[in-house]
Backbone as a printed PyTorch tensor [residue, N CA C, xyz], in Angstrom:
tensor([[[-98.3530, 234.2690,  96.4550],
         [-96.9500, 233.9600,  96.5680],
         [-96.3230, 234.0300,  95.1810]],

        [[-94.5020, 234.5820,  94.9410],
         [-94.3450, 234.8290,  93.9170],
         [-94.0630, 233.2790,  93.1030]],

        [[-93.7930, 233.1130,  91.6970],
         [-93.7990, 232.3680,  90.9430],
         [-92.7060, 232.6840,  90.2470]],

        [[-91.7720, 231.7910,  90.3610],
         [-90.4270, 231.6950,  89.5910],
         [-90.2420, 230.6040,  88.6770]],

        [[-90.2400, 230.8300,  87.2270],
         [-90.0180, 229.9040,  86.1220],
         [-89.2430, 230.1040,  85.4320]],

        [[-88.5200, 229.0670,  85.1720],
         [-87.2620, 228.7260,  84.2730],
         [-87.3230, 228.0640,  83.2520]],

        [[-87.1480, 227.6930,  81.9980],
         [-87.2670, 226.9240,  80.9680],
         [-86.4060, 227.2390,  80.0150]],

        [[-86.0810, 226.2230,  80.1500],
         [-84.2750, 225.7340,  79.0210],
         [-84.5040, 224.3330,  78.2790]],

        [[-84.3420, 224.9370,  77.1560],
         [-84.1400, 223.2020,  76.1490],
         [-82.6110, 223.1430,  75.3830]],

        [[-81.8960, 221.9760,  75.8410],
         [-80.8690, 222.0140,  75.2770],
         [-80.7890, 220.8580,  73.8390]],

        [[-80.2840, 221.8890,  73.0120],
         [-80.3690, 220.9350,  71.7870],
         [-78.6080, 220.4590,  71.2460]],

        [[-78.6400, 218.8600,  71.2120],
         [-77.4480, 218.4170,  70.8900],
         [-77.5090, 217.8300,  69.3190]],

        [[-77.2020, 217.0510,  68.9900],
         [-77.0650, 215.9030,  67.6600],
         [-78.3620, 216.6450,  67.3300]],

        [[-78.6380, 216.2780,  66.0750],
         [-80.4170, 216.2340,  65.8550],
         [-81.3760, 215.2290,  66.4150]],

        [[-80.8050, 214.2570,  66.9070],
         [-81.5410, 213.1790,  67.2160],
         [-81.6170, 213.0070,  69.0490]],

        [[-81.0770, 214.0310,  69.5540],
         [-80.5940, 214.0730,  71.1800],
         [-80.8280, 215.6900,  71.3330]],

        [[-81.9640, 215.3690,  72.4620],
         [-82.6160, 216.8900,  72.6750],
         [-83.0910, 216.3020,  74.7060]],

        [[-82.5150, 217.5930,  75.1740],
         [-82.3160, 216.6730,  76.4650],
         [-83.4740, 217.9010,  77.1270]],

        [[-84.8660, 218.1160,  77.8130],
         [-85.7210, 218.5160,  78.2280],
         [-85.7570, 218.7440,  79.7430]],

        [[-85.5000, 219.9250,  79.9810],
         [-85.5710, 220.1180,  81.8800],
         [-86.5950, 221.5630,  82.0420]],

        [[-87.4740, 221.5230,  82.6440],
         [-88.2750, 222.5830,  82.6800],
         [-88.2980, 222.4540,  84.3460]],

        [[-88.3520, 223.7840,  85.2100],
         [-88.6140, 224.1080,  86.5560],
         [-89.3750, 225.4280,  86.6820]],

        [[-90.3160, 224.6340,  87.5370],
         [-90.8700, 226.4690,  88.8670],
         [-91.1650, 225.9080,  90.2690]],

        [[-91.0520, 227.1430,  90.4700],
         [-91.3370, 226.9830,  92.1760],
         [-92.8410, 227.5540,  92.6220]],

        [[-93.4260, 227.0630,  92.9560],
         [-95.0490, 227.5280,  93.5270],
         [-95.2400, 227.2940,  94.9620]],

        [[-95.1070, 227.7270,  95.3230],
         [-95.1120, 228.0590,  96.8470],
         [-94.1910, 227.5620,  97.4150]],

        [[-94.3490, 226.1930,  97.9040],
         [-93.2760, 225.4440,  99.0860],
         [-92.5270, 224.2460,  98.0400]],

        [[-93.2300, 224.3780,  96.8720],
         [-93.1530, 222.8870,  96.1230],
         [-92.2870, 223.5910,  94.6720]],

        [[-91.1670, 222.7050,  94.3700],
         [-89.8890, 223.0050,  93.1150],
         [-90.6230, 221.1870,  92.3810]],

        [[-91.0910, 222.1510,  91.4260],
         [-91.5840, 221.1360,  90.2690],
         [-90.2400, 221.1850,  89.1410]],

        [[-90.3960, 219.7470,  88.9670],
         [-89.2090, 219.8250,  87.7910],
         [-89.9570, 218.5060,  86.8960]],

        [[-90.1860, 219.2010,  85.5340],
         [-90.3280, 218.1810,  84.0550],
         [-89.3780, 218.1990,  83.2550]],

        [[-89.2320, 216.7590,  82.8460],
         [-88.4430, 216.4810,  82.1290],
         [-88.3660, 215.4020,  80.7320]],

        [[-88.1170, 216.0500,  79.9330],
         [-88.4990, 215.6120,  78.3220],
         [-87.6570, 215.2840,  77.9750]],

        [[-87.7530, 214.8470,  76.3460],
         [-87.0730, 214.7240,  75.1050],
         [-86.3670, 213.6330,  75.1690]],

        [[-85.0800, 213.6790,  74.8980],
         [-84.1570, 212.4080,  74.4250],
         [-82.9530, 212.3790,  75.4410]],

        [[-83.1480, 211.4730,  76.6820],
         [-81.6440, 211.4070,  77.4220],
         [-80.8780, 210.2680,  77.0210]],

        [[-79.7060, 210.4850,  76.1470],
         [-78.7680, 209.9490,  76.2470],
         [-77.2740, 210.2110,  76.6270]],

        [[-76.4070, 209.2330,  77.3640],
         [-75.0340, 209.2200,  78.0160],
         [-74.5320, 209.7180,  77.3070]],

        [[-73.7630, 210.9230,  77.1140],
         [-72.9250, 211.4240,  76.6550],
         [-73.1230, 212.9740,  75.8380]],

        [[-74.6990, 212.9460,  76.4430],
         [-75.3600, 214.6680,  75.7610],
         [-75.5730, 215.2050,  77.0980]],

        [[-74.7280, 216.6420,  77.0850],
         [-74.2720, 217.0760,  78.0860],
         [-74.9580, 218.0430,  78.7410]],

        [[-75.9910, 217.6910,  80.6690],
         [-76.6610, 218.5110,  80.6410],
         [-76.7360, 219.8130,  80.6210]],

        [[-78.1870, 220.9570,  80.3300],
         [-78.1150, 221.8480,  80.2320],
         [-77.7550, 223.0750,  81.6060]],

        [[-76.8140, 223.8930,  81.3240],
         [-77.3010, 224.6650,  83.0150],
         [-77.8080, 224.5010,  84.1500]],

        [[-79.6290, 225.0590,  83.5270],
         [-80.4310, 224.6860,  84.5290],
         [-80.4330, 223.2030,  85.3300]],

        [[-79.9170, 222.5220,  85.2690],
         [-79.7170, 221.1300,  86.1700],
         [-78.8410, 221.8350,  86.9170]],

        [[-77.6330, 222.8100,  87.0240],
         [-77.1160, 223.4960,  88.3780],
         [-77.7010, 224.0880,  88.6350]],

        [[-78.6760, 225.0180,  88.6980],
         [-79.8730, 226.0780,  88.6330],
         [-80.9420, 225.3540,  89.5160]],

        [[-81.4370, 223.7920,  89.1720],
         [-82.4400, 223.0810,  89.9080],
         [-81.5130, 222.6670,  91.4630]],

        [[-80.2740, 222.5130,  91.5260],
         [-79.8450, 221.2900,  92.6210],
         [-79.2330, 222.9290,  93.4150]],

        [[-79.4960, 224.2380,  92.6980],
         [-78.6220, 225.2730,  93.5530],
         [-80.4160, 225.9850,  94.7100]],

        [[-81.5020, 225.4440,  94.1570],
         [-82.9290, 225.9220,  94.5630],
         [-83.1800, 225.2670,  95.5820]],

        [[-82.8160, 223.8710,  95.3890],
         [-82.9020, 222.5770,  96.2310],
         [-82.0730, 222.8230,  97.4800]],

        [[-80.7090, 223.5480,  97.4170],
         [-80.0740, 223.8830,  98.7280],
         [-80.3100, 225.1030,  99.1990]],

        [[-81.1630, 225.8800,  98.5350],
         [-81.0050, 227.2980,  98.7050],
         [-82.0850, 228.1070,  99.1160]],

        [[-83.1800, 227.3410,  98.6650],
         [-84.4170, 228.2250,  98.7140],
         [-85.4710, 227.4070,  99.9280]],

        [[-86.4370, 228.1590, 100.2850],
         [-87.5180, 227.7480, 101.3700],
         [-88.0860, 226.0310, 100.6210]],

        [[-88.1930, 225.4770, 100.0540],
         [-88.8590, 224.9310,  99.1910],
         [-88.5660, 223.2450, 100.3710]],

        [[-90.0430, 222.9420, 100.5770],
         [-90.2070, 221.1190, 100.8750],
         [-90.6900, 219.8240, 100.1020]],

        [[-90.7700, 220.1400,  99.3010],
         [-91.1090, 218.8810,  98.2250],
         [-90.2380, 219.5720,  96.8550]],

        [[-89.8550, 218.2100,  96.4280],
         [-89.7650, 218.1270,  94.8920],
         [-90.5830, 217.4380,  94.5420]],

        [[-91.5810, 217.8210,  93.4560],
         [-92.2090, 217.3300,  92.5890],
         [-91.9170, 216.7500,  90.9020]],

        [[-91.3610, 215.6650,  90.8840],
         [-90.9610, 215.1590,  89.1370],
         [-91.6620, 214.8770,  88.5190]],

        [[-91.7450, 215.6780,  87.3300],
         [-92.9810, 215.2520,  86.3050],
         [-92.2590, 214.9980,  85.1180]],

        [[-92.7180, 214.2280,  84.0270],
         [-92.7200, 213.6050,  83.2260],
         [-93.4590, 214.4220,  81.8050]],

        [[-92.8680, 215.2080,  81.0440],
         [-93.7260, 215.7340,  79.9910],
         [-92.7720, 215.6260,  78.5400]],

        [[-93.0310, 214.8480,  77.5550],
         [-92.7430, 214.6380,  76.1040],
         [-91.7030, 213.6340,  76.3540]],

        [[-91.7190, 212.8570,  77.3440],
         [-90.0860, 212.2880,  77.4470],
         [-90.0410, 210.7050,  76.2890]],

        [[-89.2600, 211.0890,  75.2230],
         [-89.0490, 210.2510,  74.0590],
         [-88.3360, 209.2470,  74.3720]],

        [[-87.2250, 209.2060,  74.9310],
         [-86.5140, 208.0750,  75.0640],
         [-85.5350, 208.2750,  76.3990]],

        [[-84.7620, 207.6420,  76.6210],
         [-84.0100, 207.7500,  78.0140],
         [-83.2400, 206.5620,  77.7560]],

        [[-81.8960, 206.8960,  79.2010],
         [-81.1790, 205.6580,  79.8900],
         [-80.8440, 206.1050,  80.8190]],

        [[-79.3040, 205.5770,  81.2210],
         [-79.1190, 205.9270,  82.5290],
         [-78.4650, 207.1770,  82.8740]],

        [[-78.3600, 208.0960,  82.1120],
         [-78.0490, 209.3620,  82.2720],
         [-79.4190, 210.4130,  82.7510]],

        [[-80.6060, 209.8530,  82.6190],
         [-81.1150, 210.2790,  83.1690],
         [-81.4030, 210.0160,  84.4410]],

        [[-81.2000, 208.7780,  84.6800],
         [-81.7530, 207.9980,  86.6690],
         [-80.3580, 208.9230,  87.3590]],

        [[-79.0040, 208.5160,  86.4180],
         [-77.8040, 209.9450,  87.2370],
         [-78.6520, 211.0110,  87.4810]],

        [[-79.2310, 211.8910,  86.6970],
         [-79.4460, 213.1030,  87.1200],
         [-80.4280, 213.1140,  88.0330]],

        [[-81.6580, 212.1110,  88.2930],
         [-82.4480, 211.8600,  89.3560],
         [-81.7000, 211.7680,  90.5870]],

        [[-80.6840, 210.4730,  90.6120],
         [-79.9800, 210.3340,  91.5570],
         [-79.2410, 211.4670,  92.2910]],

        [[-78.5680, 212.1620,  91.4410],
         [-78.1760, 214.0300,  92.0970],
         [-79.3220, 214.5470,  92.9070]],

        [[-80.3940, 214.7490,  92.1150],
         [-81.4340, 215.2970,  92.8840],
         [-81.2650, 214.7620,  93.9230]],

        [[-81.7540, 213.4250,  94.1000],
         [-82.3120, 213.1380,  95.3900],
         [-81.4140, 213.1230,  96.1300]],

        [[-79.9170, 212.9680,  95.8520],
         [-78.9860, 213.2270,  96.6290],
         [-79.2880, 214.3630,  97.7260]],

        [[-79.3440, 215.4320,  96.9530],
         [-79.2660, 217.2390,  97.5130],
         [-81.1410, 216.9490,  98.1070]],

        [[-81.8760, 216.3980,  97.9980],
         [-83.3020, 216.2160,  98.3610],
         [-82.9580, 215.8250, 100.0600]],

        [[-82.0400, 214.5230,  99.9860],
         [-81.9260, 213.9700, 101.1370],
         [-81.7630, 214.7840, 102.0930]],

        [[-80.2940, 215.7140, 101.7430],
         [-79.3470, 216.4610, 102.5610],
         [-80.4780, 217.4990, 102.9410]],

        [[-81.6390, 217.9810, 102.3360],
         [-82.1740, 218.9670, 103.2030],
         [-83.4710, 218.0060, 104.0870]],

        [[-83.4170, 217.3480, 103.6720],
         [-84.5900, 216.1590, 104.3540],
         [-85.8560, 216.9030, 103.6690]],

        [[-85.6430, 216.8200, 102.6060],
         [-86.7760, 217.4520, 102.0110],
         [-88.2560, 216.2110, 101.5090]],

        [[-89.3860, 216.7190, 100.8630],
         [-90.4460, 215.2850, 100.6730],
         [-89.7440, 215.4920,  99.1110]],

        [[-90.0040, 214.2960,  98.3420],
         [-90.0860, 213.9640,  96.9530],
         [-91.2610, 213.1040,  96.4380]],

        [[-91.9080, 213.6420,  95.4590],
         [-93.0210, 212.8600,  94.7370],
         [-92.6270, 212.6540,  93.3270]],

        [[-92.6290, 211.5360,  93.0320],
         [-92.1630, 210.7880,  91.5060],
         [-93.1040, 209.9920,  91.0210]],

        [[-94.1490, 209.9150,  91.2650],
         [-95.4820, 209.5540,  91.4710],
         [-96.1300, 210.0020,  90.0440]],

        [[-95.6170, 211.0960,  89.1120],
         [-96.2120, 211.2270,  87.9130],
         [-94.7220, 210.9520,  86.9030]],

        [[-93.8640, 210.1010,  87.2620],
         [-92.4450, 209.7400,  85.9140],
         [-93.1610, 208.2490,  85.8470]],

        [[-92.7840, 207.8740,  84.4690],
         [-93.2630, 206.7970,  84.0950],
         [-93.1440, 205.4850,  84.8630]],

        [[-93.7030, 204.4630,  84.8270],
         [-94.1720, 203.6350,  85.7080],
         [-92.3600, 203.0490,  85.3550]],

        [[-92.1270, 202.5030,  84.1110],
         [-90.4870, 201.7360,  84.7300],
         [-89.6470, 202.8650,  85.1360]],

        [[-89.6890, 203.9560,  84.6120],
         [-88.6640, 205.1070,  85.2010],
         [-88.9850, 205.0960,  86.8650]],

        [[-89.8710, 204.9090,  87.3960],
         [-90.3470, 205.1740,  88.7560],
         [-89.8370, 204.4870,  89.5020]],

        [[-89.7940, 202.5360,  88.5390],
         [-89.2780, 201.3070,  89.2050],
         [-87.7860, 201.3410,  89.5170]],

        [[-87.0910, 201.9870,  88.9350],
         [-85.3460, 202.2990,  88.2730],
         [-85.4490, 203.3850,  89.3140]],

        [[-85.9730, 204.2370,  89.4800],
         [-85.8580, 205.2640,  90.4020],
         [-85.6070, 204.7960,  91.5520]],

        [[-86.7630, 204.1820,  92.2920],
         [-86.8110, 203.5660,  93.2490],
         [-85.9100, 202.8330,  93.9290]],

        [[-85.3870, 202.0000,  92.7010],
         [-84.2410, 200.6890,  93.0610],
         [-82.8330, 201.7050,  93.1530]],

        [[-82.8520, 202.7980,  92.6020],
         [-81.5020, 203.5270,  92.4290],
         [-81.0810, 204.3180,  93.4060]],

        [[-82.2020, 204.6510,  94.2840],
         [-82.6800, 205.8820,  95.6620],
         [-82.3680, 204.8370,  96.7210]]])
């Protein structure tokens, strides 16, 4: 089956570097997400690119992974929250099962 990968790093301030990496492998749209989320660093593209795959393509799970992620707030649980928004609407599965244990807790309570 084919393999579609995307990878975009958007760089803001020097100190605010906001990390979204996606592919699709078979039925499953993996999305990692790194670096530095803070309110007011503005996401990159690919976050319309991930939520346009999510309505668009064959795909039943999202998978969220967690890779280099330095710091965070709530600009990142927003952009979770989108997801799972567009997750719901296709009644799709979601696994968050590898984002950090309080990001998971905040997830949870926010879903």
């Amino acid at each position: 089956m084919p393999v579609c990968v995307w990878f975009v790093v958007f760089q803001g301030e020097m100190d605010t570097q906001i990390v979204i990496t996606s592919s699709v492998i078979q039925n499953e749209l993996h999305v990692r997400i790194g670096g530095s989320w803070h309110m007011g660093t503005p996401l990159p593209a690919i976050a319309q690119e991930i939520s346009a795959a999510i309505e668009h393509s064959p795909v039943t799970l999202l998978r969220l992974e967690a890779q280099g992620l330095a710091a965070w707030d709530s600009s990142l649980l927003a952009f979770l929250t989108r997801l799972n928004k567009r997750v719901k609407k296709r009644s799709l599965r979601i696994d968050a099962s590898a984002l950090p244990a309080g990001l998971g807790r905040r997830r949870t309570l926010s879903f």
